[in-house]
C-alpha positions, 0 to 999 in steps of 0.5 A, a space after each residue: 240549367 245554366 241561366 239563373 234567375 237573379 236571387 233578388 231585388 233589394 230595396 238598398 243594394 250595395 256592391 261588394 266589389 265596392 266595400 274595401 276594409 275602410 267601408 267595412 270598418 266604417 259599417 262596423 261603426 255604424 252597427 256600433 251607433 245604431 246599438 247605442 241607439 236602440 239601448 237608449 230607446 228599444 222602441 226605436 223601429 227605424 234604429 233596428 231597420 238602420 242596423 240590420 241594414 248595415 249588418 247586411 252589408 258587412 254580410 255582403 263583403 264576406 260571401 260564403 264564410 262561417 262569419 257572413 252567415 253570423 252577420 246575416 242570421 243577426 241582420 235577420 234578428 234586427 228586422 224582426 225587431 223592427 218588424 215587432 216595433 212597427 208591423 206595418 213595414 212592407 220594406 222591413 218585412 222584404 229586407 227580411 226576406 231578403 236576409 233569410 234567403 242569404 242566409 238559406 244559401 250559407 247554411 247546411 243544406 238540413 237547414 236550408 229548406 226551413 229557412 227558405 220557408 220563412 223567407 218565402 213568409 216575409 216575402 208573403 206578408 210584405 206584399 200582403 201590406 202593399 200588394 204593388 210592392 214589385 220588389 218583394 213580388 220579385 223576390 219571392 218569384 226568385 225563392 220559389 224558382 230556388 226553392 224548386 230547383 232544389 226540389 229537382 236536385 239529384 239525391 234529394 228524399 221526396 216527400 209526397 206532401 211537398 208541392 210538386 216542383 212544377 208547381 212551384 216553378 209555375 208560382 214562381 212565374 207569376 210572381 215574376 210575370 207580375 212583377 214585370 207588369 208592374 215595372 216592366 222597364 226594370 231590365 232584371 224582371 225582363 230578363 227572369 221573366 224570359 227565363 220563367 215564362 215557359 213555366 206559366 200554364 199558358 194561355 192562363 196565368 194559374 190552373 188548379 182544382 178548387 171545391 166550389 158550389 152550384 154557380 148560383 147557390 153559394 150557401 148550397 149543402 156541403 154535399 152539392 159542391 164539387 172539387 173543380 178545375 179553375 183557371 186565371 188570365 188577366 180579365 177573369 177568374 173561370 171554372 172549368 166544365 165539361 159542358 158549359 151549359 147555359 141555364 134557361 135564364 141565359 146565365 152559366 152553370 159554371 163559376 167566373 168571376 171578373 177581375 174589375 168586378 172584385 172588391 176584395 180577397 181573403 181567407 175565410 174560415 167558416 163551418 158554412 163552407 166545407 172542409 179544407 182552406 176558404 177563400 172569399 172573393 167579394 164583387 160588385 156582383 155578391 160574394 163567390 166562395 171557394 175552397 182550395 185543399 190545403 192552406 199553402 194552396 190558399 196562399 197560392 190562389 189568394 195572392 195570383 188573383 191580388 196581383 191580378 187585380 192589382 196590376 189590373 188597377 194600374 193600368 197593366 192588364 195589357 202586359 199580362 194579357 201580352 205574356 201569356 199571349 206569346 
C-alpha cells in the first residue's frame, strides 16, 4: 500500500525542516530550565508537560537515530509525571501517545508491539477525560491503522489471540470517521478518513457479536442470555435477529438502543451479569446490560458508542450518517 495514513496529529507540531542547531541548542536550554524548575518544585505538573514538550522536539530534528530514541523514551518519562501530578490532563495524556508511537517506530521490532499497546492506552484515556478531543481520536485511528498493518506484515508469527487485523483496521475507521465528524474542515482527517473508509462495516459503523438477555428481561437467569450480533449507525445501537418478531404489545424482541436516548456508558463488573467484560448503556428508557467476550472487546464497543453520542451532541450525526452512506 502506497498511501499511508498520517501517524498523528499533535496538539504542539514543530517542523523539523525548521530546527537548525541554533533552535536545538535553544531546546537544550530549554530542557535545562524546566529541570531546575521541577527540582525546586517536583510538584510542578506544567514543568514536567513544558519539558517533555521541548525534549520531543529535540527527538524530532533527529529522526531515526539511536539518540532520538533516548530523548523520546524520556519525553515519555516526563509526561507520565506530569500525568502522575495531575491525571486530569487529556492534552498530557495524548502528547503521551503521541511520544510512545515515536518511539514504537525506532525501536527493535520485539519491542515495538508493547510500546504501541501502551500508546494506544494513553490515546484511550485521553479521550475518556474529554470524549471531543478529535485530536487523540485521530491518533488513535493512526496507531490501530499501524498496529494493523504490522499485523499483515509478511513473516510475522500469528498468534490466535491477537485481534484479527480486519478488525483492527475496521476500529481504526471509527476513529477516524469521528474525528472528521467532529472537524470535518481539518484537511488531515479527510484525507485518512478517505483511505480507511472501505474498512468500516458499511452501511454500519461497527458490527460484533455481544451476550445479551431477553429485550425486556434485563435481570433474566444467565442461562436465557444469548451470544448475539449488534450493529452501530449513527441514530442507533440494534440486535441482529433472524426473525425480528414483534410481541403482542407491539414492542421488539430484540434489543435497540437510541443514541439520543442515552445517558450514559460504562464498564460494568457484577456477578448478576454473566461471564465475560459488562458493559452498562444507562437511557432515558432503563438501563440495557450487555456482555462483550473480552475487555479489549469492551474497549472497542464502549468508546464507538461515546463517540457516537458525542458527535451526536454536536450536531454531527449528519456527517456520520453521509460516511457511511456513500
Amino acid at each position: 500500500m502506497n498511501k499511508k495514513v498520517k501517524e498523528k496529529e499533535a496538539a504542539d507540531i514543530v517542523s523539523p525542516d525548521s530546527l537548525g542547531p541554533s533552535k536545538d541548542a535553544l531546546l537544550e536550554e530549554a530542557c535545562k530550565k524546566y529541570d531546575q524548575a521541577t527540582q525546586l518544585c517536583p510538584t510542578l505538573h506544567d514543568g514536567f508537560y513544558n519539558w517533555a514538550i521541548a525534549i520531543s522536539d529535540r527527538a524530532k530534528i533527529r529522526g531515526r537515530t539511536l539518540e532520538a530514541e533516548q530523548l523520546w523514551k524520556q519525553a515519555a518519562k516526563n509526561y507520565e509525571k506530569a500525568v502522575q501530578l495531575n491525571w486530569n490532563s487529556p492534552q498530557a495524556l495524548n502528547n503521551w501517545g503521541l511520544a510512545l508511537q515515536e518511539l514504537s517506530a525506532i525501536v527493535p521490532i520485539r519491542e515495538k508491539e508493547s510500546i504501541v499497546r501502551m500508546a494506544i492506552s494513553k490515546f484511550r484515556a485521553s479521550i475518556r477525560l474529554q470524549f471531543d478531543f478529535h485530536r487523540a481520536i485521530y491518533n488513535l485511528g493512526t496507531v490501530l491503522y499501524g498496529l494493523a498493518e504490522d499485523t499483515v506484515r509478511p513473516g510475522r508469527p500469528v498468534n490466535p489471540k491477537d485481534v484479527s487485523p480486519k478488525e483492527l483496521y475496521s476500529q481504526s475507521a471509527i476513529y477516524i470517521a469521528a474525528a472528521y465528524a467532529l472537524k470535518p474542515n481539518y484537511s488531515v482527517y479527510r484525507s485518512a478518513l478517505k483511505l480507511v473508509q472501505t474498512k468500516l462495516p458499511l452501511p454500519f459503523l461497527k458490527v460484533g457479536h455481544l451476550t445479551a438477555p431477553p429485550a425486556r428481561h434485563q435481570m433474566a437467569p444467565h442461562a436465557e442470555w444469548e451470544k448475539s450480533q449488534f450493529f452501530l449507525t449513527h441514530e442507533v445501537l440494534k440486535q441482529v435477529g433472524k426473525h425480528d418478531q414483534e410481541s403482542r404489545s407491539g414492542t421488539s424482541s430484540l434489543i435497540k438502543v437510541d443514541i439520543p436516548e442515552i445517558l450514559s456508558v460504562s464498564a460494568c463488573a457484577d456477578l448478576t451479569l454473566p461471564p465475560g467484560a459488562g458493559l452498562c448503556i444507562d437511557t432515558v428508557q432503563g438501563p440495557v446490560f450487555l456482555v462483550a467476550d473480552t475487555w479489549e472487546s469492551l474497549d472497542g464497543w464502549l468508546d464507538a458508542i461515546r463517540l457516537v453520542y458525542t458527535v451526536y451532541a454536536r450536531g454531527r450525526s449528519d456527517i456520520l450518517a453521509g460516511i457511511i452512506a456513500d
